[in-house]
C-alpha positions in Angstrom: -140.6 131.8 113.8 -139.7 128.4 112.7 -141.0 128.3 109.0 -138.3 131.2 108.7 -136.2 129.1 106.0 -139.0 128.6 104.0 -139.8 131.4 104.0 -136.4 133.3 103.0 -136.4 130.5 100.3 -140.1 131.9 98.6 -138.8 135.5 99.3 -135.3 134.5 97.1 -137.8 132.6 94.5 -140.1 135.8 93.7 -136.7 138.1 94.4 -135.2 135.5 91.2 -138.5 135.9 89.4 -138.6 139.9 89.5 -135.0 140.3 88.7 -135.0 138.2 85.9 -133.4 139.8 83.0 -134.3 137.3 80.2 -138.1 137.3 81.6 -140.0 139.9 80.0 -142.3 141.5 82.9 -144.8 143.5 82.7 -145.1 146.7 85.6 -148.4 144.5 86.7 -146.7 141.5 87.1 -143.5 143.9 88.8 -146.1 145.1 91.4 -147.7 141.5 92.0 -144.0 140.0 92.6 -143.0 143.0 95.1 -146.4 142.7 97.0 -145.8 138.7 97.3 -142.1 139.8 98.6 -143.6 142.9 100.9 -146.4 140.3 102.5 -143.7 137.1 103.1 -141.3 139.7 104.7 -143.9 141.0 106.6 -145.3 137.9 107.7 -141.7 136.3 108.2 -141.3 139.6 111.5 -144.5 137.8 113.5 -143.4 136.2 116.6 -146.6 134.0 116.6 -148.5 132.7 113.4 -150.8 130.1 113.6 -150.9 127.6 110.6 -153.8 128.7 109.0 -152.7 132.5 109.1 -149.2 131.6 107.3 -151.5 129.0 104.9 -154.0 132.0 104.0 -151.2 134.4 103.4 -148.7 131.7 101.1 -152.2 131.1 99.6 -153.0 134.8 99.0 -149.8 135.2 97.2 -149.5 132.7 95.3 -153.5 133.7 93.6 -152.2 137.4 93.0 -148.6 135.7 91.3 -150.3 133.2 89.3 -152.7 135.3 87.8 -150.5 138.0 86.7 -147.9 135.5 85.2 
C-alpha cells in the first residue's frame, strides 16, 4: 500500500497521544485512541484500498477521537 507512511505517521501520533504522561486521559478517551490505532493498523495490512475506503476510515477515526478529547 502506498499511503503506508502516512499512515505509520497517524498510528505514532495517536500512539504519542495515549502514552502521554502529562495528558490526563480518561479510560473512554484510552479506548477511543486504541480503536483509532487497532482500525489504521488494520487498514494499513489491505493490499488494495480504494480512496474512498481509506477517506471513510481516516474519517471514522478521527469523529470517535475528536469527540472523546
Amino acid at each position: 500500500m502506498q499511503h503506508s507512511k502516512y499512515l505509520d505517521s497517524c498510528i505514532q501520533i495517536l500512539k504519542g497521544m495515549r502514552g502521554d504522561q502529562l495528558n490526563e486521559l480518561g479510560s473512554e478517551q484510552q479506548r477511543a485512541l486504541a480503536e483509532g490505532i487497532r482500525k489504521l493498523k488494520k487498514l494499513k495490512r489491505q493490499p488494495k484500498l480504494s480512496q474512498d475506503e481509506l477517506y471513510r476510515v481516516v474519517s471514522e477515526i478521527a469523529e470517535s477521537v475528536s469527540k472523546v478529547l
